[in-house]
C-alpha positions as CSV (number, residue, x, y, z in Angstrom):
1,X,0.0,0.0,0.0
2,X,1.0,4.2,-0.3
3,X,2.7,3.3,3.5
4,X,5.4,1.3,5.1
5,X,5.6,-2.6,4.5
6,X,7.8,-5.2,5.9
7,X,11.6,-5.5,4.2
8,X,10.3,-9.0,3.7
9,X,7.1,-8.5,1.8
10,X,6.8,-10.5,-1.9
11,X,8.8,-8.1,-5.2
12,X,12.0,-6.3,-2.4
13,X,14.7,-7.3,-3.6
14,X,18.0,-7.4,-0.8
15,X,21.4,-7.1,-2.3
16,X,24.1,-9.0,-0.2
17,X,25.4,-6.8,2.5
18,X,21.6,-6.2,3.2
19,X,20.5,-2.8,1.6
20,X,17.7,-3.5,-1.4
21,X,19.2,-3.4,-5.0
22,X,18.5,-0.1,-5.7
23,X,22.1,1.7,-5.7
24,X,20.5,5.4,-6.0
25,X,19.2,4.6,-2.7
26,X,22.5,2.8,-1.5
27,X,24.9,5.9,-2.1
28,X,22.1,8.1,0.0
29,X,22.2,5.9,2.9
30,X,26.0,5.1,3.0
31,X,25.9,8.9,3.2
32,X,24.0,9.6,5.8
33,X,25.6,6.9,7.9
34,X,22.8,4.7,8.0
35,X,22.9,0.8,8.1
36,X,20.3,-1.9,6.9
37,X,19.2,-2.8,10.1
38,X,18.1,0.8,10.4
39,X,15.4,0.0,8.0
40,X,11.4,0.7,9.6
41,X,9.8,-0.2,6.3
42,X,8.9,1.1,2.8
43,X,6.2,1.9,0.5
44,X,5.3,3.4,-2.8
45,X,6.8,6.7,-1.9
46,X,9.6,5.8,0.1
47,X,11.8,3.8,2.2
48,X,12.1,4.9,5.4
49,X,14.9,4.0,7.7
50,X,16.1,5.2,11.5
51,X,18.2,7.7,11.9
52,X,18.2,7.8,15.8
53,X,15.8,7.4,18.5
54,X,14.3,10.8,17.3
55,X,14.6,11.0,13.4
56,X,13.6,8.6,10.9
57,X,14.7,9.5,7.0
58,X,12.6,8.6,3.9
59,X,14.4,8.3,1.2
60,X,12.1,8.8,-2.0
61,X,12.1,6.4,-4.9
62,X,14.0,7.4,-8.3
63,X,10.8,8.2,-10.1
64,X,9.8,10.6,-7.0
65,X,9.3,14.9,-7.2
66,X,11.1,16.3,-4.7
67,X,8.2,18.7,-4.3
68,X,5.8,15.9,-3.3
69,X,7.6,16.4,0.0
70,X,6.7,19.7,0.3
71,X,2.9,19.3,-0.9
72,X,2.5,16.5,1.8
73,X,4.0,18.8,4.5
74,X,1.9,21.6,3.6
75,X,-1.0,19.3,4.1
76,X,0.0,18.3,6.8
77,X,0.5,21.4,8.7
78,X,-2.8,22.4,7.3
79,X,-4.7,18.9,8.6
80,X,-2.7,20.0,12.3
81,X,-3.3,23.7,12.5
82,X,-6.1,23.1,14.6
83,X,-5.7,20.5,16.5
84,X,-5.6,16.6,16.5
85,X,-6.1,13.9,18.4
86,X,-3.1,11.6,17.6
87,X,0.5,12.8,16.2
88,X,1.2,13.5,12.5
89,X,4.3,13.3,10.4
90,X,6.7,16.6,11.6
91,X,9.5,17.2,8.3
92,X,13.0,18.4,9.6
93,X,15.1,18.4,6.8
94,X,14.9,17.9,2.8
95,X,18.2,17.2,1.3
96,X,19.2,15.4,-1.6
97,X,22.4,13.0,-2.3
98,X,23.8,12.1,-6.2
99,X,20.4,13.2,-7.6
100,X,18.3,11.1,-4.9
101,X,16.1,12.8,-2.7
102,X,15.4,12.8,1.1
103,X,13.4,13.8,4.0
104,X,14.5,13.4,7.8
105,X,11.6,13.6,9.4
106,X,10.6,13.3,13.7
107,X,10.1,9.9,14.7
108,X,6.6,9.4,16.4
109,X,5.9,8.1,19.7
110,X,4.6,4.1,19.8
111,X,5.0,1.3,17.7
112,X,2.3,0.2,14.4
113,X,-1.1,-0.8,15.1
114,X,-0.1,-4.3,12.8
115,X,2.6,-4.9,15.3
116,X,0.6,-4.1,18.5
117,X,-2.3,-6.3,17.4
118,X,0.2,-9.0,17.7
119,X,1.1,-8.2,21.0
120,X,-1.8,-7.9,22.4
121,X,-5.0,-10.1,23.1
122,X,-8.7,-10.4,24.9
123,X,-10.4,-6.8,26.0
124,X,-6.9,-4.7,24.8
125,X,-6.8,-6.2,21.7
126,X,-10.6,-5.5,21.1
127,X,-10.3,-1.6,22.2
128,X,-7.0,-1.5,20.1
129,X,-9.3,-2.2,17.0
130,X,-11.9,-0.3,18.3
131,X,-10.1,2.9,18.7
132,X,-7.9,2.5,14.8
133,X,-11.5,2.7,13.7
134,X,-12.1,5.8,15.7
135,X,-8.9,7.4,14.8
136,X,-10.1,7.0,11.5
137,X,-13.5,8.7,11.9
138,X,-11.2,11.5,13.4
139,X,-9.5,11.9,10.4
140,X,-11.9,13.5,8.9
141,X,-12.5,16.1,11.4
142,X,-9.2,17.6,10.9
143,X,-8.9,20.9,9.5
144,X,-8.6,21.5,5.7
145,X,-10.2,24.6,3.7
146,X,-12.3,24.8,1.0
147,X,-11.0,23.7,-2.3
148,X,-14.2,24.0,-4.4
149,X,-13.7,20.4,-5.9
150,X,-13.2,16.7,-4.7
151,X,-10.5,14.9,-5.3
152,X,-6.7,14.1,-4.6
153,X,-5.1,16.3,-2.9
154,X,-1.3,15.6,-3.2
155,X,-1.0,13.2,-5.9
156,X,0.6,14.0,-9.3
157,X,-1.5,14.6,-11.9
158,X,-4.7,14.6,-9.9
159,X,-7.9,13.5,-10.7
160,X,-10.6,16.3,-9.7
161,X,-14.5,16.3,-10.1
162,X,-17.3,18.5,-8.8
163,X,-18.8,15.7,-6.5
164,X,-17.5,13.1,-4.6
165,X,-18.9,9.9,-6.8
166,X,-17.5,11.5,-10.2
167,X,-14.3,11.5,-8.3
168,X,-14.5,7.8,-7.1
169,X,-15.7,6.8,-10.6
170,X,-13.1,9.0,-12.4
171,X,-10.3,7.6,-9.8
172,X,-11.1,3.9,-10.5
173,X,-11.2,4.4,-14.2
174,X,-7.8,5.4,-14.4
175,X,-6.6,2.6,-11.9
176,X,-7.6,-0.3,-13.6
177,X,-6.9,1.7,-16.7
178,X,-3.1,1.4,-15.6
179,X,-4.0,-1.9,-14.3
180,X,-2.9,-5.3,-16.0
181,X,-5.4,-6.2,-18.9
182,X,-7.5,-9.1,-16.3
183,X,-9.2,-5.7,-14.8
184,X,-9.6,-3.5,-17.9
185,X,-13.6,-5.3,-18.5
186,X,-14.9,-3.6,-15.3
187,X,-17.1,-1.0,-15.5
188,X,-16.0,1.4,-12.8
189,X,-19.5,3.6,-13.0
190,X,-20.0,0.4,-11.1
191,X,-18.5,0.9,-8.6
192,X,-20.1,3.7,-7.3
193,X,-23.5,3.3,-7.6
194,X,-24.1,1.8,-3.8
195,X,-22.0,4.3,-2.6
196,X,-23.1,7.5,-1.0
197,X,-22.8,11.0,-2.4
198,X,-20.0,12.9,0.5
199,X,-22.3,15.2,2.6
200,X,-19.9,17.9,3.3
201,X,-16.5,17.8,2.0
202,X,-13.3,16.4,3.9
203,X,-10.4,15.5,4.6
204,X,-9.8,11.3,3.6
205,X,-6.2,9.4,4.2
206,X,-7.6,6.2,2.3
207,X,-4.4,4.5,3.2
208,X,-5.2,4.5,6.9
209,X,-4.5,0.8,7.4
210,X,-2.9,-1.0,10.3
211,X,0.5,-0.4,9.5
212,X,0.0,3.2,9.2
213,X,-0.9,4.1,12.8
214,X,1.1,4.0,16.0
215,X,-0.1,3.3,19.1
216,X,1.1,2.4,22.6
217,X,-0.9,-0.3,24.3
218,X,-4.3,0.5,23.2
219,X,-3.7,4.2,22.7
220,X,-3.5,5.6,18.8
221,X,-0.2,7.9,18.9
222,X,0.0,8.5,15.7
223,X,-1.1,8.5,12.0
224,X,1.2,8.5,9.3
225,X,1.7,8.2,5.4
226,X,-0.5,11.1,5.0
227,X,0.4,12.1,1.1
228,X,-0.3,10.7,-2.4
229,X,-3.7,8.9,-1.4
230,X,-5.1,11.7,0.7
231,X,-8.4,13.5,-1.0
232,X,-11.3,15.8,-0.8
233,X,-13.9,13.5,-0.2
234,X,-16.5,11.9,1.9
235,X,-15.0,11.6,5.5
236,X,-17.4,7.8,6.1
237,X,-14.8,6.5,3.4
238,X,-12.0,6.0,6.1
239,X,-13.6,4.0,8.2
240,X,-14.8,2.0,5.9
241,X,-11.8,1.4,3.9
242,X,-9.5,0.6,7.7
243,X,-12.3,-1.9,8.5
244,X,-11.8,-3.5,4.8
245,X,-8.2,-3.5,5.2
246,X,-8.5,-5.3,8.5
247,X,-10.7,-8.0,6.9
248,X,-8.3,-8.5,4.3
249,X,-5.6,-10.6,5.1
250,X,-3.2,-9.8,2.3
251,X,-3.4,-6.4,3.7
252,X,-3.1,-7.1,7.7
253,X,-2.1,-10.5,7.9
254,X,-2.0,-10.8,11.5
255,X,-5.7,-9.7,12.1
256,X,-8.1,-12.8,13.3
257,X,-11.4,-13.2,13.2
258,X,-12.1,-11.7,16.2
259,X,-10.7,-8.1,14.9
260,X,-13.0,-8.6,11.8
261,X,-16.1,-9.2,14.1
262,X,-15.1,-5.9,16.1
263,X,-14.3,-3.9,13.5
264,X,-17.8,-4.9,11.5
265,X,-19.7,-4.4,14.8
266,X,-18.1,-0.6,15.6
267,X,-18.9,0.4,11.7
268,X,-22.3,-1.1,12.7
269,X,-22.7,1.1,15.8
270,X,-21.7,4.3,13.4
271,X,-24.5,3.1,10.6
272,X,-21.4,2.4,7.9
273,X,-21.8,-1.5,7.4
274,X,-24.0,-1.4,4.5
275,X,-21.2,0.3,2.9
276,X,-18.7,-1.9,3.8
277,X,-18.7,-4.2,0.6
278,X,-19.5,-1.6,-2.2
279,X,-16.5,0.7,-0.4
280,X,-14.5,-2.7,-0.7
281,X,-14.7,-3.0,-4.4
282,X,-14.0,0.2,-4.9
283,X,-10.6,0.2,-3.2
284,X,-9.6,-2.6,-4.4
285,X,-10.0,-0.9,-7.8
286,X,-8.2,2.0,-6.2
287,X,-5.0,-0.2,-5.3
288,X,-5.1,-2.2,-8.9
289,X,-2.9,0.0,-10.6
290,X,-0.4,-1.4,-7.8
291,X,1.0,-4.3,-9.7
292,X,4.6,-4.9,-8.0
293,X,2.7,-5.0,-4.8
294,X,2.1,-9.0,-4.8
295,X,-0.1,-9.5,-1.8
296,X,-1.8,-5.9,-2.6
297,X,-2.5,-6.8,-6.2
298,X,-3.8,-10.5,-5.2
299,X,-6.1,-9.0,-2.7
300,X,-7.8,-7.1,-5.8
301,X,-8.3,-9.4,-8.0
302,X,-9.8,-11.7,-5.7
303,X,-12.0,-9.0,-4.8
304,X,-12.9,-7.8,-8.7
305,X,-11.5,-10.6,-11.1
306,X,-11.1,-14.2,-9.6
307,X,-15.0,-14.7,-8.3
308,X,-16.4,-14.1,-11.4
């Protein structure tokens, strides 16, 4: 997904003394003193290692604008400038290194959500899942301005619409559009049609799954990724999607059956489950266009492609 997976996950490639065989990202490292067991994780913007107890660095793939830094951060700042109820990413330093950019950024308090759920079990573990779900419902409360249109917010090239479901209709098209050819048959004004129309505008993460919070016993620290997936949209879509991600276990492997029955009870409670499966095939049209993601792109097509 748009945030931080395991070194180990299906398509990274290690080269022998550890570091992934990507050498624009070796030379940037080696000079910033960092080793390979420094490395937290890495996703489609960036891998991001440890620089110290207080600093992590991401180190932005090849194909990467610099300025994307600086659009997250802005957002950022913006999302914060009023308040909120968990910690957000806090950027230090851009720098760059042979042509490869960088940004050190403050480490946040707590450890993943993914990794807590493992740690944890009985009433913890349920209020754990109970309270990702609610700092995902929060997410939407955070401040952003008007912008007279839905859509992404960060991303290159954004795709903008007057409402909310030409947005999610215009968004899928050009996933599976970029897709491999098994998802270029489905109809993406499909998609949409059980889903709601957003009542006011706000702010949506859409990549707030389990590996993108922090949290320290039960307790949501932090939210991070905040960037390329973040939109202009309908704030119930957050919810949803974290519950969907927790159901799905090429997403959040370690999640049992237990965390799926919480999760689908709290969306319940908030009068969002009869949402939950037309806001499932929708994101996993979203993620399609996500091919060297193995376990990601397996998740969607058994969600669009292999049942039919």
């Amino acid at each position: 997904m748009g945030g931080l997976h395991n070194a180990d996950a299906p398509g990274v490639k290690m080269c022998a003394v550890g570091f992934p065989d990507d050498r624009g990202l070796q030379v940037t490292l080696k000079a910033l003193g960092v080793g390979p067991e420094a490395l937290l994780g890495h996703g489609g913007e960036a891998w991001v290692y440890a620089l110290d107890d207080h600093r992590v660095v991401r180190v932005l793939h090849a194909a990467r604008d610099v300025e994307t830094i600086h659009r997250r951060q802005a957002l950022v700042d913006e999302l914060a400038s009023h308040g909120a109820p968990f910690e957000l990413p806090e950027l230090i330093e851009v720098g760059e290194v042979d042509g490869r950019h960088f940004a050190v950024e403050r480490r946040l308090p707590g450890r993943s959500v993914m990794a807590q759920l493992e740690a944890l079990d009985g009433a913890e573990r349920d209020l754990l899942v109970e309270r990702h779900l609610e700092a995902t419902k929060a997410l939407g409360r955070l401040h952003l301005e008007p912008r007279g249109w839905f859509g992404d917010l960060v991303a290159p090239n954004p795709v903008r619409a007057p409402s909310w479901r030409a947005y999610l209709e215009q968004r899928a098209a050009k996933s599976l559009r970029l897709s491999t050819p098994a998802f270029r048959a489905i109809d993406p004004a499909s998609l949409v049609q059980s889903l709601p129309e957003a009542a006011a505008p706000a702010f949506v993460h859409l990549d707030a799954f389990a590996g993108n919070m922090l949290a320290r016993g039960s307790t949501i620290t932090a939210v991070l990724d905040i960037g390329l997936t973040s939109a202009v949209g309908d704030a119930r879509l957050d919810p949803l999607a974290s519950a969907v991600y927790l159901a799905s276990p090429q997403i959040t492997p370690v999640a049992t059956s237990r965390d799926v029955d919480v999760g689908m009870s709290w969306l319940r409670g908030a009068g969002l489950a009869e949402w939950f499966e037309p806001a499932r095939r929708w994101l996993a049209a979203f993620w399609c266009s996500a091919v060297d993601d193995v376990r990601l792109h397996q998740w969607c097509r058994s969600v669009l492609v292999d049942h039919i």
